[in-house]
MARLUM-111159 format. One record per residue: chain; residue in three letters; x, y, z of N, C-alpha, C in turn; residue number from 1. Coordinates in nm, 3 decimals, always signed. Layout:
N
<atom><unit>A</unit><code>Ala</code><n_u>X</n_u><n_v>Y</n_v><n_w>Z</n_w><ca_u>X</ca_u><ca_v>Y</ca_v><ca_w>Z</ca_w><c_u>X</c_u><c_v>Y</c_v><c_w>Z</c_w><pos>NUM</pos></atom>
...
//
This chain:
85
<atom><unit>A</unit><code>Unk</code><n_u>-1.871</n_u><n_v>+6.894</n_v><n_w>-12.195</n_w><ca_u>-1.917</ca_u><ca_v>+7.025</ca_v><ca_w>-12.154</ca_w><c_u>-2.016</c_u><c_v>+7.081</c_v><c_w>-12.256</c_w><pos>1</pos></atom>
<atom><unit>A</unit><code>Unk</code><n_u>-1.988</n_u><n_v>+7.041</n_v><n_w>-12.425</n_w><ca_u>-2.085</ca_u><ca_v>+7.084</ca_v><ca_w>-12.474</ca_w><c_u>-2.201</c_u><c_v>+7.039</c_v><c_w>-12.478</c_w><pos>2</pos></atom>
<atom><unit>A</unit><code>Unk</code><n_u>-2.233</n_u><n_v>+6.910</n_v><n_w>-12.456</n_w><ca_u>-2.326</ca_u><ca_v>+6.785</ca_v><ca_w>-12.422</ca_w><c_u>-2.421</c_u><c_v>+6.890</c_v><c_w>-12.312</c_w><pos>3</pos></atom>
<atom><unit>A</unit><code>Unk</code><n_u>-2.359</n_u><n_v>+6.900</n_v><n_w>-12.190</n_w><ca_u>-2.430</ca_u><ca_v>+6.958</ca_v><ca_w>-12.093</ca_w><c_u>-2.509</c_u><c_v>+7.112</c_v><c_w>-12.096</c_w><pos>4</pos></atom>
<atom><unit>A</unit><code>Unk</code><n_u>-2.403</n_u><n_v>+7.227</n_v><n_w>-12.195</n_w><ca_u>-2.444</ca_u><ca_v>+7.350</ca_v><ca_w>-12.208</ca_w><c_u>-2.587</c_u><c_v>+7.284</c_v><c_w>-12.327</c_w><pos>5</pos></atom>
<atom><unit>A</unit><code>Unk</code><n_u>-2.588</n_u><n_v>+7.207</n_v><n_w>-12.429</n_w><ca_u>-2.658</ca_u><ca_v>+7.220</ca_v><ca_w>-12.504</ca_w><c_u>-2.819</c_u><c_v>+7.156</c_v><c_w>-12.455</c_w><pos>6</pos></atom>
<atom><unit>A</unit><code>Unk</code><n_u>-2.759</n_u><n_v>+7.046</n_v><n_w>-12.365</n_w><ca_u>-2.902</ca_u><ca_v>+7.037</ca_v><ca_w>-12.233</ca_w><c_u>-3.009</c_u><c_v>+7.088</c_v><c_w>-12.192</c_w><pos>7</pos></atom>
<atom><unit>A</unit><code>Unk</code><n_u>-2.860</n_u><n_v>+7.167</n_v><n_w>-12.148</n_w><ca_u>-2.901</ca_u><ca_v>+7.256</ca_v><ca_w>-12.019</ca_w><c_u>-2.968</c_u><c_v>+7.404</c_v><c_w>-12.118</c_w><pos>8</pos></atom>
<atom><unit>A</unit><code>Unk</code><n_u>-2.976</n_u><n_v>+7.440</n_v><n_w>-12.218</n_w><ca_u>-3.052</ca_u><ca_v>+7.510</ca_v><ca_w>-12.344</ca_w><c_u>-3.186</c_u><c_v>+7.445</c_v><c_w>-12.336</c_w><pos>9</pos></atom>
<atom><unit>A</unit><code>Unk</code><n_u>-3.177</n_u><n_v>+7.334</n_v><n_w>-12.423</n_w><ca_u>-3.277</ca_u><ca_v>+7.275</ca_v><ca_w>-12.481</ca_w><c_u>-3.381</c_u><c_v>+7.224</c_v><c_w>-12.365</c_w><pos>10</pos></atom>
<atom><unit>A</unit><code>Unk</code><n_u>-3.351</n_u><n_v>+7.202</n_v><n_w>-12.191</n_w><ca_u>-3.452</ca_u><ca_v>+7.214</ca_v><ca_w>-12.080</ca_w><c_u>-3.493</c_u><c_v>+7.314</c_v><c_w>-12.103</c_w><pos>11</pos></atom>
<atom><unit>A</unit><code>Unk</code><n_u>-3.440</n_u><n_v>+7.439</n_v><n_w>-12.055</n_w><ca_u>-3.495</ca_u><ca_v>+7.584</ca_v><ca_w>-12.057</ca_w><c_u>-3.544</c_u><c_v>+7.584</c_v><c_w>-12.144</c_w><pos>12</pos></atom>
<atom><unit>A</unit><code>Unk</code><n_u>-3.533</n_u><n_v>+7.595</n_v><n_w>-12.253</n_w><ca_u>-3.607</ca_u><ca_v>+7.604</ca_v><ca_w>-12.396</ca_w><c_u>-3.746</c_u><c_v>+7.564</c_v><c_w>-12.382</c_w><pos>13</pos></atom>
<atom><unit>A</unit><code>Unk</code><n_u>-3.747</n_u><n_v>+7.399</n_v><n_w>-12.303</n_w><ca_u>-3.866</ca_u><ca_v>+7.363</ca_v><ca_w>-12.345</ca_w><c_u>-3.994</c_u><c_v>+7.364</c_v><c_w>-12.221</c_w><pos>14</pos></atom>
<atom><unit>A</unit><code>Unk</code><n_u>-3.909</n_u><n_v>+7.403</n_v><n_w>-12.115</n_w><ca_u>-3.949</ca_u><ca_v>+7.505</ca_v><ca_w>-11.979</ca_w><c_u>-3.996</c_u><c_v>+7.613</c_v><c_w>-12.015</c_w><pos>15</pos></atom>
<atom><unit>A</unit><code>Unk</code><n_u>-3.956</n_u><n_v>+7.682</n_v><n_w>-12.089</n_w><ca_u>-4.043</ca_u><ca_v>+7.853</ca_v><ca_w>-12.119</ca_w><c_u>-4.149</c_u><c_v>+7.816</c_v><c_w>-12.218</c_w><pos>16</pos></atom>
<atom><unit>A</unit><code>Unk</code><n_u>-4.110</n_u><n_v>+7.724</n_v><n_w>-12.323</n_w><ca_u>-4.234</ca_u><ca_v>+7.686</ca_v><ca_w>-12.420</ca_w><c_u>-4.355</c_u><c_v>+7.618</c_v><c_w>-12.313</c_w><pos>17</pos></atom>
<atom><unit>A</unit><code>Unk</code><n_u>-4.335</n_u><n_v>+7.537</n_v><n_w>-12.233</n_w><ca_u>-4.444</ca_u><ca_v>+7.482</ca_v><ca_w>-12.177</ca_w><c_u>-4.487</c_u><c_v>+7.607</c_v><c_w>-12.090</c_w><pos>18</pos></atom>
<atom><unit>A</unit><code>Unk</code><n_u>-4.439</n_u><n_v>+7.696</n_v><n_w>-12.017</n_w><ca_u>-4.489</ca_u><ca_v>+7.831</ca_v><ca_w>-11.888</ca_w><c_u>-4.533</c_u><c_v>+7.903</c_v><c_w>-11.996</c_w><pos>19</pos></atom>
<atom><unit>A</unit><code>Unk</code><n_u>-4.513</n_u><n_v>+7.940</n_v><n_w>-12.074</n_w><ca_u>-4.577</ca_u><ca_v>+7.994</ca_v><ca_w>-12.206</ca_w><c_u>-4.728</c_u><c_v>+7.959</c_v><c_w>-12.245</c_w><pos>20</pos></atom>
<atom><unit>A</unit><code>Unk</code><n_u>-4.680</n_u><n_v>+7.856</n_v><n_w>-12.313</n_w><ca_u>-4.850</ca_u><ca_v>+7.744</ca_v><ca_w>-12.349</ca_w><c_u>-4.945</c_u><c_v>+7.753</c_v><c_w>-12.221</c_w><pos>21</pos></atom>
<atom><unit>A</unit><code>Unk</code><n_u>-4.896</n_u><n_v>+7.727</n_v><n_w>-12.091</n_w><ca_u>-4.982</ca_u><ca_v>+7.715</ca_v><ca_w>-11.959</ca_w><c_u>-5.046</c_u><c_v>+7.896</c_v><c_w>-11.926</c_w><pos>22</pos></atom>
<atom><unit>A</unit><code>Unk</code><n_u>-4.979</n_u><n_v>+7.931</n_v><n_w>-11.931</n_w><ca_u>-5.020</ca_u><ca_v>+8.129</ca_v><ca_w>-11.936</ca_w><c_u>-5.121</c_u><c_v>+8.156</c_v><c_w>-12.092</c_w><pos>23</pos></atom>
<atom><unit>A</unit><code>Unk</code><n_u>-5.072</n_u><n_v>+8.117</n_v><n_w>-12.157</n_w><ca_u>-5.201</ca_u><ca_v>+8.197</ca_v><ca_w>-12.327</ca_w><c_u>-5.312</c_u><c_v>+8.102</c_v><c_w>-12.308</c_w><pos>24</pos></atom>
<atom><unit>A</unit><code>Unk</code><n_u>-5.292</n_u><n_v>+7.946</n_v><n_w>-12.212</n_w><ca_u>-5.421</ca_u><ca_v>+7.906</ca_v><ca_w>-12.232</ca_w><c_u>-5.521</c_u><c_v>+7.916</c_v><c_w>-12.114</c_w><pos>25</pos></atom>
<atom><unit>A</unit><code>Unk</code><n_u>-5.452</n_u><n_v>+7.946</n_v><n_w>-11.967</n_w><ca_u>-5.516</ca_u><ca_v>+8.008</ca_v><ca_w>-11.855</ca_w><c_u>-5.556</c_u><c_v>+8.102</c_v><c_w>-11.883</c_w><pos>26</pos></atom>
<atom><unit>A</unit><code>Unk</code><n_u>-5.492</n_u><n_v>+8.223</n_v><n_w>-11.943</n_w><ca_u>-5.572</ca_u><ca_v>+8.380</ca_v><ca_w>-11.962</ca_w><c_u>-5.608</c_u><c_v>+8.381</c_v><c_w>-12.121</c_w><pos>27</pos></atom>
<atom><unit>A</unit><code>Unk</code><n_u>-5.704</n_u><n_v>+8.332</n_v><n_w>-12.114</n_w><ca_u>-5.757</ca_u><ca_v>+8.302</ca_v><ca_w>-12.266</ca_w><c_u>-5.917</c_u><c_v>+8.452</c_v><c_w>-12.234</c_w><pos>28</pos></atom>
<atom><unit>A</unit><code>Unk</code><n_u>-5.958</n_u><n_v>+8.499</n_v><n_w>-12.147</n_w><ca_u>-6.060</ca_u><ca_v>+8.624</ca_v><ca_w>-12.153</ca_w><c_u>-6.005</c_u><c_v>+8.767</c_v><c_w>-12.256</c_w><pos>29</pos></atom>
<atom><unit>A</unit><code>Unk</code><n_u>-6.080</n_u><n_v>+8.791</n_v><n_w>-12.284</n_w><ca_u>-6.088</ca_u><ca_v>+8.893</ca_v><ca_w>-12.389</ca_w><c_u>-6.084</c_u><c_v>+8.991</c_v><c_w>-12.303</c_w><pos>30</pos></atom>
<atom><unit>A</unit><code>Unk</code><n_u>-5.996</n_u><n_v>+9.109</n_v><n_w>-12.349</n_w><ca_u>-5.948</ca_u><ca_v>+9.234</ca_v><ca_w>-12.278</ca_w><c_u>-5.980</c_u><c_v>+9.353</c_v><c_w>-12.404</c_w><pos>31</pos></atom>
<atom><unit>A</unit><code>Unk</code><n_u>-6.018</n_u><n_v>+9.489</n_v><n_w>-12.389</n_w><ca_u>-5.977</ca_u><ca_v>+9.557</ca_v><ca_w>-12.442</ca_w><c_u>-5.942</c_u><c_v>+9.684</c_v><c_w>-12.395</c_w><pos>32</pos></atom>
<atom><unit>A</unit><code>Unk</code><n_u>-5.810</n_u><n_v>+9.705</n_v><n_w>-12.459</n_w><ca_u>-5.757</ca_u><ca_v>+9.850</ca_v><ca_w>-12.370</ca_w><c_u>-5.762</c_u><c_v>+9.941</c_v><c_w>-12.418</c_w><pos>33</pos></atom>
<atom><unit>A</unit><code>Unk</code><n_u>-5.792</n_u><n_v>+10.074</n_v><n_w>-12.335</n_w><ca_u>-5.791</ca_u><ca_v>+10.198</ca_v><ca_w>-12.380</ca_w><c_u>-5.665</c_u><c_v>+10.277</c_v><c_w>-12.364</c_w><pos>34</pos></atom>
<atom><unit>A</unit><code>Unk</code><n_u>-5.604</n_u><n_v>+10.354</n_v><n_w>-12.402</n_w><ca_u>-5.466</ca_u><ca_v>+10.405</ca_v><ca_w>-12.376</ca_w><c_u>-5.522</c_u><c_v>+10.556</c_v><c_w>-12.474</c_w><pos>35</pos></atom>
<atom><unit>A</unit><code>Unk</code><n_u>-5.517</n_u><n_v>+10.696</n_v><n_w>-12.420</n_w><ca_u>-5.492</ca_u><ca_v>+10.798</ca_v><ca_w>-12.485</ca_w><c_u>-5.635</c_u><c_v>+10.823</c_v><c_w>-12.586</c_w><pos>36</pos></atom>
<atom><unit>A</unit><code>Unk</code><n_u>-5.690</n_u><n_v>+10.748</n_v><n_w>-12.515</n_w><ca_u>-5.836</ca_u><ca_v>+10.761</ca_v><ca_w>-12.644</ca_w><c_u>-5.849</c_u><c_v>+10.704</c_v><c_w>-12.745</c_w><pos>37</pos></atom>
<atom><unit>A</unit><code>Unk</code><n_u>-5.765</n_u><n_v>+10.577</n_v><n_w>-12.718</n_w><ca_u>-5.714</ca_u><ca_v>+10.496</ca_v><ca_w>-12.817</ca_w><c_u>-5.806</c_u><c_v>+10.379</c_v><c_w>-12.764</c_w><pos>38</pos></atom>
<atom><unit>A</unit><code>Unk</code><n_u>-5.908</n_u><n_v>+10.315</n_v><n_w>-12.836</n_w><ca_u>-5.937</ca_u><ca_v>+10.188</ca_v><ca_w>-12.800</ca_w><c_u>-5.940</c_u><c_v>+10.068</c_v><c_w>-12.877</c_w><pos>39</pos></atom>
<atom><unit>A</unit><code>Unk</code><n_u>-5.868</n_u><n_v>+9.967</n_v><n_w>-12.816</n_w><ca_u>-5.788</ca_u><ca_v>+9.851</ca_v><ca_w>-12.909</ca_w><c_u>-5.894</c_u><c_v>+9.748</c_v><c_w>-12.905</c_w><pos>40</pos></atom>
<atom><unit>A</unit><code>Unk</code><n_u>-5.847</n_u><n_v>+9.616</n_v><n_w>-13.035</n_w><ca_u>-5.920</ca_u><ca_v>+9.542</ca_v><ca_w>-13.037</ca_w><c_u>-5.984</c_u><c_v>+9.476</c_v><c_w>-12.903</c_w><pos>41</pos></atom>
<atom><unit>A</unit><code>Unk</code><n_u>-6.082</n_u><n_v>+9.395</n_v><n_w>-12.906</n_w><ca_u>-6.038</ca_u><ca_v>+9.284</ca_v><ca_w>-12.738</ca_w><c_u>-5.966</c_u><c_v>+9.170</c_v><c_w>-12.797</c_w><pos>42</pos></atom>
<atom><unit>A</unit><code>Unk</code><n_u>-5.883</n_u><n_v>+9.129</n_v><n_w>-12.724</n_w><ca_u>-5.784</ca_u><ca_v>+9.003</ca_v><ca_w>-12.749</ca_w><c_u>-5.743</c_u><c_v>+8.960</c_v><c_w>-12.635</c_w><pos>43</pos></atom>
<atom><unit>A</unit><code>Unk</code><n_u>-5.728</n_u><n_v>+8.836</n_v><n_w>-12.633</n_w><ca_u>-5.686</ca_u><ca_v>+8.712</ca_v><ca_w>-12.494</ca_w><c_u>-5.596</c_u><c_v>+8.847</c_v><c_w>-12.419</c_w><pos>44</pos></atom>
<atom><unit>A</unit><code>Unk</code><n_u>-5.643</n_u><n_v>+8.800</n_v><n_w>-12.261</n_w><ca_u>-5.465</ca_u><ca_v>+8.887</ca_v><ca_w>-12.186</ca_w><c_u>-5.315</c_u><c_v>+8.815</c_v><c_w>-12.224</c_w><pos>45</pos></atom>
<atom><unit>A</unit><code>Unk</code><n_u>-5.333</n_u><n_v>+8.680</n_v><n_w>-12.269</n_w><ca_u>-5.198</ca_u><ca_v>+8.629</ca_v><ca_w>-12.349</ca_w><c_u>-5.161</c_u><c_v>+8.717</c_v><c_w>-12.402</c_w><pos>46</pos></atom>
<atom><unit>A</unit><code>Unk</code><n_u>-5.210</n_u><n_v>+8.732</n_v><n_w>-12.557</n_w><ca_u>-5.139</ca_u><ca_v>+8.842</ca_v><ca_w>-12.665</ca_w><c_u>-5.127</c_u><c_v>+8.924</c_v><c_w>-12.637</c_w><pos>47</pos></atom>
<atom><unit>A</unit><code>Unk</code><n_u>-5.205</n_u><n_v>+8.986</n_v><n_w>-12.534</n_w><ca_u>-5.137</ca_u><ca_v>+9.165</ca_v><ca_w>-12.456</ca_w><c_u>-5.033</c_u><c_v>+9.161</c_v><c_w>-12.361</c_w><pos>48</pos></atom>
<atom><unit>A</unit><code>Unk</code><n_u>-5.010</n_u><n_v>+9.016</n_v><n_w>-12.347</n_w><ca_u>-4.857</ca_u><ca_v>+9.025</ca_v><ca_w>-12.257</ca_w><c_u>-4.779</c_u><c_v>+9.000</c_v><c_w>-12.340</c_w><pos>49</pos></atom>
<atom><unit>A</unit><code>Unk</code><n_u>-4.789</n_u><n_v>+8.897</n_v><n_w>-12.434</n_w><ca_u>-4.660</ca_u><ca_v>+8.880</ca_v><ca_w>-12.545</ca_w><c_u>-4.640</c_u><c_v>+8.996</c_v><c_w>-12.609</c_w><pos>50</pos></atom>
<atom><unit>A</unit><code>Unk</code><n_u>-4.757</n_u><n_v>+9.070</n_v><n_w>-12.659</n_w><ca_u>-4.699</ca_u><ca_v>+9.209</ca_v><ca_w>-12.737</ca_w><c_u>-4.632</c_u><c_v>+9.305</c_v><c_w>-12.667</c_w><pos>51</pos></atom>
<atom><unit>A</unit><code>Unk</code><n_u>-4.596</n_u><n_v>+9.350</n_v><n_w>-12.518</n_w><ca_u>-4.607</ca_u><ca_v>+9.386</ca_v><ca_w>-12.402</ca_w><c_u>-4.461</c_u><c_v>+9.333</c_v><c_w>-12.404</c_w><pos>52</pos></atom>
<atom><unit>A</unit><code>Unk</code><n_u>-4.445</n_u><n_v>+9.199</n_v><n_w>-12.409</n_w><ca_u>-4.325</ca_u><ca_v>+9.154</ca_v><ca_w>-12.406</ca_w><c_u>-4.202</c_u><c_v>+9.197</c_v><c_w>-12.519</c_w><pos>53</pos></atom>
<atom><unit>A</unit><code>Unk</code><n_u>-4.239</n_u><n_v>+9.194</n_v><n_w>-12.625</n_w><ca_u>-4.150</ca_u><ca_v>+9.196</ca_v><ca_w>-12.762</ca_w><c_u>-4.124</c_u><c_v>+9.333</c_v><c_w>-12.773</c_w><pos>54</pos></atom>
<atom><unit>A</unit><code>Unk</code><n_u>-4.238</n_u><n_v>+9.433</n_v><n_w>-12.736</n_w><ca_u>-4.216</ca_u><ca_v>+9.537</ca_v><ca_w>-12.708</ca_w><c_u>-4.104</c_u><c_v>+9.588</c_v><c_w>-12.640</c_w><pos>55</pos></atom>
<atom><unit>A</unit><code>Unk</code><n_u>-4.075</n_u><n_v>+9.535</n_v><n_w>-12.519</n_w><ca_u>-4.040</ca_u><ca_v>+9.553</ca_v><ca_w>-12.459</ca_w><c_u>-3.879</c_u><c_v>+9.504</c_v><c_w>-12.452</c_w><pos>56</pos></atom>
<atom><unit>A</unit><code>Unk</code><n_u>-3.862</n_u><n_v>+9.393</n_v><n_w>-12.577</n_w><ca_u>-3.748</ca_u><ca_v>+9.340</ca_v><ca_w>-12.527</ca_w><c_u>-3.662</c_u><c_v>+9.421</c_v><c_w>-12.655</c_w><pos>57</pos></atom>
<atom><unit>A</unit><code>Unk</code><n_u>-3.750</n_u><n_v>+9.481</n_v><n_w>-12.762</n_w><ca_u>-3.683</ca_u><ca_v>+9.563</ca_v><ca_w>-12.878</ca_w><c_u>-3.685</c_u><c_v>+9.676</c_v><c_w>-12.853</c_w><pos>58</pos></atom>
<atom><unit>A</unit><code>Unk</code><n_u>-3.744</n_u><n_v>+9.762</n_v><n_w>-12.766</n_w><ca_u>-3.672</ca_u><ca_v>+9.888</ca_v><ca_w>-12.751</ca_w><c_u>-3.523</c_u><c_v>+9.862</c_v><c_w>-12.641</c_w><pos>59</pos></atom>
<atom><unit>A</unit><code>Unk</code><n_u>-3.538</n_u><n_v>+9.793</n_v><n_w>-12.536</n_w><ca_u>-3.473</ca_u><ca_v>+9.739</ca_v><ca_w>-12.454</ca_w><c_u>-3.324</c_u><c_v>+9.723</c_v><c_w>-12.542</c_w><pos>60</pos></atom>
<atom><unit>A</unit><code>Unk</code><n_u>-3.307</n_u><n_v>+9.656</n_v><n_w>-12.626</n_w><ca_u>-3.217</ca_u><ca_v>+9.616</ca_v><ca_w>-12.769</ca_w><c_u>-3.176</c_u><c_v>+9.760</c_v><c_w>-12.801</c_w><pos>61</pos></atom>
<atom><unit>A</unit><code>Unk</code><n_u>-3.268</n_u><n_v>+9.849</n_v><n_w>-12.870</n_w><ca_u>-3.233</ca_u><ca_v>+9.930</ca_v><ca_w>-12.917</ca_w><c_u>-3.138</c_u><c_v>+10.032</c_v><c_w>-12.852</c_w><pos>62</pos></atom>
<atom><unit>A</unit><code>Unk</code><n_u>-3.187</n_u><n_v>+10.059</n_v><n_w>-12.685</n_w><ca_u>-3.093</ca_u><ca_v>+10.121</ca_v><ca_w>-12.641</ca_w><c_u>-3.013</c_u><c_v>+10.088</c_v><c_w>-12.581</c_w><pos>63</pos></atom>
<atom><unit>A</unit><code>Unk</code><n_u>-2.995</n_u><n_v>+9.992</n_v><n_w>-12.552</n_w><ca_u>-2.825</ca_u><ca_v>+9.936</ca_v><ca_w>-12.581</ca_w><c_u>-2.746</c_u><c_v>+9.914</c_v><c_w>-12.673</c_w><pos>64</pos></atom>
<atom><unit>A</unit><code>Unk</code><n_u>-2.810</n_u><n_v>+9.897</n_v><n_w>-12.787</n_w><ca_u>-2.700</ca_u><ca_v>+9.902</ca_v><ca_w>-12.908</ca_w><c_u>-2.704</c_u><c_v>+10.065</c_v><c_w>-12.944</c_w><pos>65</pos></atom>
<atom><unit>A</unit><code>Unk</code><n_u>-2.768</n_u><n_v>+10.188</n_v><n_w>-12.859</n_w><ca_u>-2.757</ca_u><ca_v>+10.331</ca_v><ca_w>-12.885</ca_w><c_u>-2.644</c_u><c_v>+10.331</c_v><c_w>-12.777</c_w><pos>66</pos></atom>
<atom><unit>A</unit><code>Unk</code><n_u>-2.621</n_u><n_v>+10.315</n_v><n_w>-12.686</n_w><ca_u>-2.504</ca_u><ca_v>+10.271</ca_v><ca_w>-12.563</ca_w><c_u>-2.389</c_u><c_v>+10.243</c_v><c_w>-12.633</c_w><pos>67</pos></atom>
<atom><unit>A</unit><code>Unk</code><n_u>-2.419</n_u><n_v>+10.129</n_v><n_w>-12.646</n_w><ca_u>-2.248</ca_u><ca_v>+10.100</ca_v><ca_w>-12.754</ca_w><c_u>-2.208</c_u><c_v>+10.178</c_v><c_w>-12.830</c_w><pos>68</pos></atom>
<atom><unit>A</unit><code>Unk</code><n_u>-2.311</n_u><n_v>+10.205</n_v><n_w>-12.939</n_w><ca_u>-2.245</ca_u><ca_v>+10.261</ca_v><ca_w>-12.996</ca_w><c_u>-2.164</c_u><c_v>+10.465</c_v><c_w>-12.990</c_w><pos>69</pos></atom>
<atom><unit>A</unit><code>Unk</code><n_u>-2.241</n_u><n_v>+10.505</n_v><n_w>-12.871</n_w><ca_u>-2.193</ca_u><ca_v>+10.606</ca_v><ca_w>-12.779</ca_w><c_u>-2.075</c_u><c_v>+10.521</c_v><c_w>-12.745</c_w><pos>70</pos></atom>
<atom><unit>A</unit><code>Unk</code><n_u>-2.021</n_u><n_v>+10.441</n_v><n_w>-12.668</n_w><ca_u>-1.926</ca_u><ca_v>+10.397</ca_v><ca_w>-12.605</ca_w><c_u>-1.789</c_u><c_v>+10.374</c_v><c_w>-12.744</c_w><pos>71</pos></atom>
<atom><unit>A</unit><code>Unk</code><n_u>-1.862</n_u><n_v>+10.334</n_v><n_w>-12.819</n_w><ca_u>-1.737</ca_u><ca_v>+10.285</ca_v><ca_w>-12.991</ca_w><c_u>-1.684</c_u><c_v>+10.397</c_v><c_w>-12.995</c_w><pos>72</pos></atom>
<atom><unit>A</unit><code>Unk</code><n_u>-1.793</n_u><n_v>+10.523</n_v><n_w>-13.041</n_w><ca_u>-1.711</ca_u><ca_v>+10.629</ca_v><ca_w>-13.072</ca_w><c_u>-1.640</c_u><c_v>+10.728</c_v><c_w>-12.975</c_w><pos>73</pos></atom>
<atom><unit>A</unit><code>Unk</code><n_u>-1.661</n_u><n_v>+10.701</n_v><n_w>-12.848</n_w><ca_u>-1.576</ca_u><ca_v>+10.752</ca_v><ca_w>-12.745</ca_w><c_u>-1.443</c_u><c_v>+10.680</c_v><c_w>-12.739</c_w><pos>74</pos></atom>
<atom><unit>A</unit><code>Unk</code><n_u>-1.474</n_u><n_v>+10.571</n_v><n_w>-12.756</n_w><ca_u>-1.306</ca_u><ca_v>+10.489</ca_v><ca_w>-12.789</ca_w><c_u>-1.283</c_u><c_v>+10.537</c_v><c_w>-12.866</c_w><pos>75</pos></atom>
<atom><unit>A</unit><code>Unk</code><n_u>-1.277</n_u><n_v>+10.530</n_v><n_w>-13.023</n_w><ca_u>-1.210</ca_u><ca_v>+10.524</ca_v><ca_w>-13.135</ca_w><c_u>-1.146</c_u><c_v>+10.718</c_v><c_w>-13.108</c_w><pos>76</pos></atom>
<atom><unit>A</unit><code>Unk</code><n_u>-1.250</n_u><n_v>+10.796</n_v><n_w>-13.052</n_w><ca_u>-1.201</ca_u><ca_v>+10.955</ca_v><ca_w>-13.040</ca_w><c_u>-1.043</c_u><c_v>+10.919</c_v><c_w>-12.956</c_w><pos>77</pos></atom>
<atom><unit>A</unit><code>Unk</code><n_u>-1.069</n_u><n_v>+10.882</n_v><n_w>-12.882</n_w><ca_u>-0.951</ca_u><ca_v>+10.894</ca_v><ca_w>-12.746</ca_w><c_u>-0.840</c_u><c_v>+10.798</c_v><c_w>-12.848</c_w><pos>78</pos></atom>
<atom><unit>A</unit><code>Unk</code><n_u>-0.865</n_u><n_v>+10.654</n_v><n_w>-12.845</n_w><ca_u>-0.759</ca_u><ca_v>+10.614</ca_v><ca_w>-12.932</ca_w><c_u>-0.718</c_u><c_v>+10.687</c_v><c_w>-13.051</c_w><pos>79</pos></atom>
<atom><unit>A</unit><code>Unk</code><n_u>-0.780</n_u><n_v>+10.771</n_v><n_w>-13.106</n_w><ca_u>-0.732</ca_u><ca_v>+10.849</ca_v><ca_w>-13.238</ca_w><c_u>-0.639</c_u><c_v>+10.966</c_v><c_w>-13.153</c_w><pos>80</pos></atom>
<atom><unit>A</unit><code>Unk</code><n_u>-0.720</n_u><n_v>+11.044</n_v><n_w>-13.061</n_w><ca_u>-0.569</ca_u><ca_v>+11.146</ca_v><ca_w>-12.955</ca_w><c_u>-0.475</c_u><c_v>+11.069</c_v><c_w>-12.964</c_w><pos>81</pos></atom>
<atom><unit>A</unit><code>Unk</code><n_u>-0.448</n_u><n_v>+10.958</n_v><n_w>-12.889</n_w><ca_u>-0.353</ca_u><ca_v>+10.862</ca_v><ca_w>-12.826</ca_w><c_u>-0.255</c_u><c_v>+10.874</c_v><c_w>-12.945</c_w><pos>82</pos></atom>
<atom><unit>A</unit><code>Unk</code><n_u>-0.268</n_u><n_v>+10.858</n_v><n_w>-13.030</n_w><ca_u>-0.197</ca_u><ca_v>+10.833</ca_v><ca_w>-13.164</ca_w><c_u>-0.159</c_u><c_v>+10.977</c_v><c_w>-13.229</c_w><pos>83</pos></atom>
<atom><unit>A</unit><code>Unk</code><n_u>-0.245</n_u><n_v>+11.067</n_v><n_w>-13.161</n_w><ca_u>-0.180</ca_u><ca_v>+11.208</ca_v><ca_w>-13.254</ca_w><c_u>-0.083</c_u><c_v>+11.258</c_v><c_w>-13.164</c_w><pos>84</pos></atom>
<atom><unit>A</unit><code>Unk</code><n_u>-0.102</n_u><n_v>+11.228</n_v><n_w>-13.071</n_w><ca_u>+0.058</ca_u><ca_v>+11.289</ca_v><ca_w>-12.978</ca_w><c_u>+0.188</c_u><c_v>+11.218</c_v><c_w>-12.965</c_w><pos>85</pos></atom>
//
């Protein structure tokens, strides 16, 4: 079973590395964006999706570990009642 989970990783793994490589080297044109009067370098549409991406997957992170930890201290309150009565 571990044979297979570690596989079945290391396909995917090397499935997103290759859809990866095939996307930064198809959209290899120079973009530059404006946002707020803000105008950015030009860079491949690759790197504006990967940055786009990481962006996206660390605030994503962040508020879920702001979730939990709302959720910890709503436990630990109630289990601390539980125990004073």
């Amino acid at each position: 079973m571990v044979f297979l989970k570690r596989a079945l990783f290391l396909s995917s793994f090397v499935l997103i590395f290759f859809l990866g490589l095939m996307l930064s080297v198809d959209n290899s044109e120079l973009v530059s964006l404006k946002f707020l009067g803000f105008h950015a370098r030009p860079w491949p549409i690759s790197w504006w999706m990967l940055v786009a991406f990481i962006i996206g997957t660390v605030l994503g992170y962040l508020i879920s570990l702001i979730s939990i930890l709302r959720l910890k201290i709503k436990l630990k309150t109630a289990t601390k009642s539980d125990f004073e009565k």
